[in-house]
N, C-alpha and C positions, 0 to 999 in steps of 0.2 A: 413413343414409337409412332410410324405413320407409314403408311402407303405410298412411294414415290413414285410408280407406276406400274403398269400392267398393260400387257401383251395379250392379244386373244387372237386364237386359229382354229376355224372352222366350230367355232364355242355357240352352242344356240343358235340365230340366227344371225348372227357374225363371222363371217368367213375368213374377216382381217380387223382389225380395232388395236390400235395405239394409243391411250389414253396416260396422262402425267398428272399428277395429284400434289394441291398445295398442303404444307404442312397445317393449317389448320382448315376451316369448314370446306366440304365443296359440296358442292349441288350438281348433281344429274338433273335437266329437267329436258321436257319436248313431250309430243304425243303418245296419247298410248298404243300401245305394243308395238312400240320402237325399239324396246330392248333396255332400258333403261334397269331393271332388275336383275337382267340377265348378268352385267355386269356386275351389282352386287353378289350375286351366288356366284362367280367366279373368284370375287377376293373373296367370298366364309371357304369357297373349296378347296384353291390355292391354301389356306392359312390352319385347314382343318383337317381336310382329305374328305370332307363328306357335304353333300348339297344340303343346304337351311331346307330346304321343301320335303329331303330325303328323297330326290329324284336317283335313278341308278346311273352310272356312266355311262351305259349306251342311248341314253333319252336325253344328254347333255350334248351329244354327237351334233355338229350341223348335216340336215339332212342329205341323204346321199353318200355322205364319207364316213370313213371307216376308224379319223382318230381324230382327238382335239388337243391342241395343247396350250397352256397357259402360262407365262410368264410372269412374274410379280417379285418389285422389285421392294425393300423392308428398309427401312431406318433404326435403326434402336441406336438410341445417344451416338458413339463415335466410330458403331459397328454397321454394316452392310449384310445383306443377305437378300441372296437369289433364287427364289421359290420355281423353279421348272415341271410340269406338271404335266403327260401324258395320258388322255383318254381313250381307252381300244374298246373297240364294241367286242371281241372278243377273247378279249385279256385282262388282268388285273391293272390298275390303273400303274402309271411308274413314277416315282418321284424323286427329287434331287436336290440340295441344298445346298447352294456355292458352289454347283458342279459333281458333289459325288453324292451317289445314287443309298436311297435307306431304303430299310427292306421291314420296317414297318411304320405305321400311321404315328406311333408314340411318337417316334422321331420328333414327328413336325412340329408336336407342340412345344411352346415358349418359342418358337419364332416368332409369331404377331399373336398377340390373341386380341379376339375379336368378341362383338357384342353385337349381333343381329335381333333387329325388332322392325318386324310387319304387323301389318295388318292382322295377324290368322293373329297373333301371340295376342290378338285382346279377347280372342275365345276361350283362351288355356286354362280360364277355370270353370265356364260351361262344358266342353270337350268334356272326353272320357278319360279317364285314368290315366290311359296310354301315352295321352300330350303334357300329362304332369310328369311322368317316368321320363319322359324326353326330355323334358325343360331339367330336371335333378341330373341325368344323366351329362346332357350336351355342358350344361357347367364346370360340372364336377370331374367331365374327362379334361377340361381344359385348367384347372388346377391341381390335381393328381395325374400325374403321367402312369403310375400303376392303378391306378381306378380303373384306366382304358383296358387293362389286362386285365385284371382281375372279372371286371364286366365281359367282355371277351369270352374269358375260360368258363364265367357262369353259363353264359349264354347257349356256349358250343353245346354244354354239358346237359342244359333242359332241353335242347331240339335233340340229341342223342337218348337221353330217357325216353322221350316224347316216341319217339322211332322205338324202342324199346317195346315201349309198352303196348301197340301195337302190335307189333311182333309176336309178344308172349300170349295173345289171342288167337294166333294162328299153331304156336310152338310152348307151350304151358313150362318147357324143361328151362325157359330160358329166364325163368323166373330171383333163380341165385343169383345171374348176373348183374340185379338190380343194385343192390346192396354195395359194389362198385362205383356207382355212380351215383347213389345215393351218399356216399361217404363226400365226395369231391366236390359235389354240389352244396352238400353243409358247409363245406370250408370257404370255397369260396362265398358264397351268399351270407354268412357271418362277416364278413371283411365289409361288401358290399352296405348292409345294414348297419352296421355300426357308423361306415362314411355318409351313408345317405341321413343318419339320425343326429349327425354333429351337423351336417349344413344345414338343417333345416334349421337349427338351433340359431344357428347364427345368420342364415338367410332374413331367420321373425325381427333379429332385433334390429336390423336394418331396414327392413321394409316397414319397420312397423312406424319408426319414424319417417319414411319418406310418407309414408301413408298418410298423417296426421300434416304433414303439409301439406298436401293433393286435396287436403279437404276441411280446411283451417280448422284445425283440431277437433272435427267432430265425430268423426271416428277411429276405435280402435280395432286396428287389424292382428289377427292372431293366425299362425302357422304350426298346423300343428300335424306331424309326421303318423301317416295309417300303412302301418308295416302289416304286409299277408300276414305275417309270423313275426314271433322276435328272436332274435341271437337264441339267446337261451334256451327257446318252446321247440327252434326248426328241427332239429335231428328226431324229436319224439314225437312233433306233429305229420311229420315227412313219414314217418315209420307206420304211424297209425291210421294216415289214407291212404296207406299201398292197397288196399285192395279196393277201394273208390277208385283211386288212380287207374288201376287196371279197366275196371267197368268203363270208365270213363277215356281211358287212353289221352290223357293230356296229367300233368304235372299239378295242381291242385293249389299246393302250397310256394312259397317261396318269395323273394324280391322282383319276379316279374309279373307279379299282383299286388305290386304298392300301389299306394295313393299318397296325396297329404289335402287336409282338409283347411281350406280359407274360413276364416269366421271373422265378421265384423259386428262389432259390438256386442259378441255373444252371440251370432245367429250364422250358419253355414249359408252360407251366399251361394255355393254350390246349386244349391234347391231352393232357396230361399231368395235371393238375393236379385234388386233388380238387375235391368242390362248393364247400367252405368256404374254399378257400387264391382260388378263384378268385371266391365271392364278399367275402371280407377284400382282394381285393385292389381290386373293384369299389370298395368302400367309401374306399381308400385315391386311388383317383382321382379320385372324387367331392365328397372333404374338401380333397382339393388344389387344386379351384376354386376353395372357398373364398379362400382363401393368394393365387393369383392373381389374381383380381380386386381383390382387399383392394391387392396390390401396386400392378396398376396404379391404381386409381381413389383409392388414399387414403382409403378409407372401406371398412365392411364392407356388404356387399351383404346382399339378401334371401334367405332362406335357408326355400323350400318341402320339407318331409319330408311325404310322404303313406303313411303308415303303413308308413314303412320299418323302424318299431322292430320290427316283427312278424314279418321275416323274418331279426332276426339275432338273436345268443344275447346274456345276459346280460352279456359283461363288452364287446361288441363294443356292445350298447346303450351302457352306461356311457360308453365311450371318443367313439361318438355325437355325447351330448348334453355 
């Protein structure tokens, strides 16, 4: 699959841009803050429905106006597909594929998938928690189309407790209601853990070989998945900080307090580990998307670098490209 072209209107700071794409390497280059990135967040948006930065749609508006839209045009073997893509600063974004319009995000996936790596993604295992939950999540919505849902229904369901719980600080009777949403939130977040505990399985044993080339075999890299809770423990560790959770008004337990911890050669790089071992390792999780996706879809996917070559050394370049 490949990118044939793309359209941009009033996108960032491009008001009009027509740009055609060879089927294999191309290079954006010119000065900085030209826009030259901006373009790439327009194909992960176009192919994703959501900006690599997690910028919102009215901050992708060029300024002054009120909507953007995006064009991107898809190769796959002997098929075509036309990614149409509407930004309202005060409307849900609108999308379309060949002309007729879906009415959600799942849709869009297996049209192009893609594989974005910046600069930030050599921070992802200094960063907090929150940027490793990103990285497991942004994957794994692109090889399970019900992942996306099922994350979704979690999600709705902890900011819903969350308001809940609150509430029952000002309203004590509202306390039975819990148990409703505590039931929903089990089920989904057992789907979720169980999927987030097989790819990391299979995430280790790909990265763990790209890793010992990144470093001619002198380190071993290990992934190893730190679930809030497990399957099994959530329902009765959820039950048994209800009244923590109350004092506290936030949700305590669950899959939006995972983690997963890197360890090289036996030692967590996280806290331990210098800048470089933690970003060759960044580097090693990011090429094992690649491998992934390649597995599931049977094809190689698109592959955005935004001036990643800048922040690594010479032979980590090479290894790279």
């Amino acid at each position: 699959m490949y990118i044939e072209s793309i359209r941009l209107n009033n996108f960032r700071n491009y008001e009009s841009l027509e740009m055609n794409f060879d089927q294999g390497t191309n290079i954006l280059y010119g000065d900085n803050a030209q826009g030259k990135t901006n373009i790439l967040e327009a194909v992960y948006l176009a192919g994703t429905s959501k900006s690599h930065k997690g910028s919102k749609d009215r901050e992708m508006i060029r300024f002054e106006n009120e909507e953007s839209h995006i064009r991107m045009m898809v190769k796959k073997g002997d098929l075509s597909y036309k990614i149409d893509m509407h930004l309202r600063k005060n409307k849900a974004k609108g999308v379309a594929i060949n002309g007729l319009p879906i009415r959600k995000a799942r849709e869009l996936l297996g049209v192009v998938n893609l594989v974005f790596f910046s600069p930030e993604d050599l921070n992802i295992i200094k960063n907090g928690p929150g940027e490793r939950r990103r990285f497991l999540d942004s994957e794994l919505c692109q090889l399970d189309g019900v992942y996306i849902t099922e994350l979704a229904g979690y999600n709705h369901i902890v900011n819903q407790r969350n308001r809940l719980l609150k509430d029952c600080y000002m309203n004590p009777g509202l306390k039975s209601t819990l148990d409703v949403w505590d039931m929903q939130m089990v089920d989904y977040g057992k789907k979720i853990i169980g999927k987030r505990e097989a790819f990391v399985q299979e995430l280790n044993e790909i990265a763990r070989g790209l890793h010992k080339g990144l470093t001619g075999g002198i380190e071993e890299l290990e992934i190893l998945y730190e679930p809030s809770v497990t399957a099994a423990e959530f329902e009765d560790k959820l039950s048994r900080n209800r009244e923590r959770d109350l004092r506290m008004k936030l949700t305590s337990v669950g899959p939006h307090r995972d983690d997963f911890c890197v360890k090289v050669n036996g030692i967590d790089i996280r806290r331990y580990g210098s800048q470089g071992q933690q970003r060759t390792a960044a580097l090693s999780l990011k090429l094992s998307e690649i491998y992934l996706v390649k597995k599931k879809i049977r094809d190689t996917p698109v592959l955005l670098l935004d001036d990643v070559l800048s922040e690594l050394d010479s032979s980590r370049q090479t290894y790279l490209l």
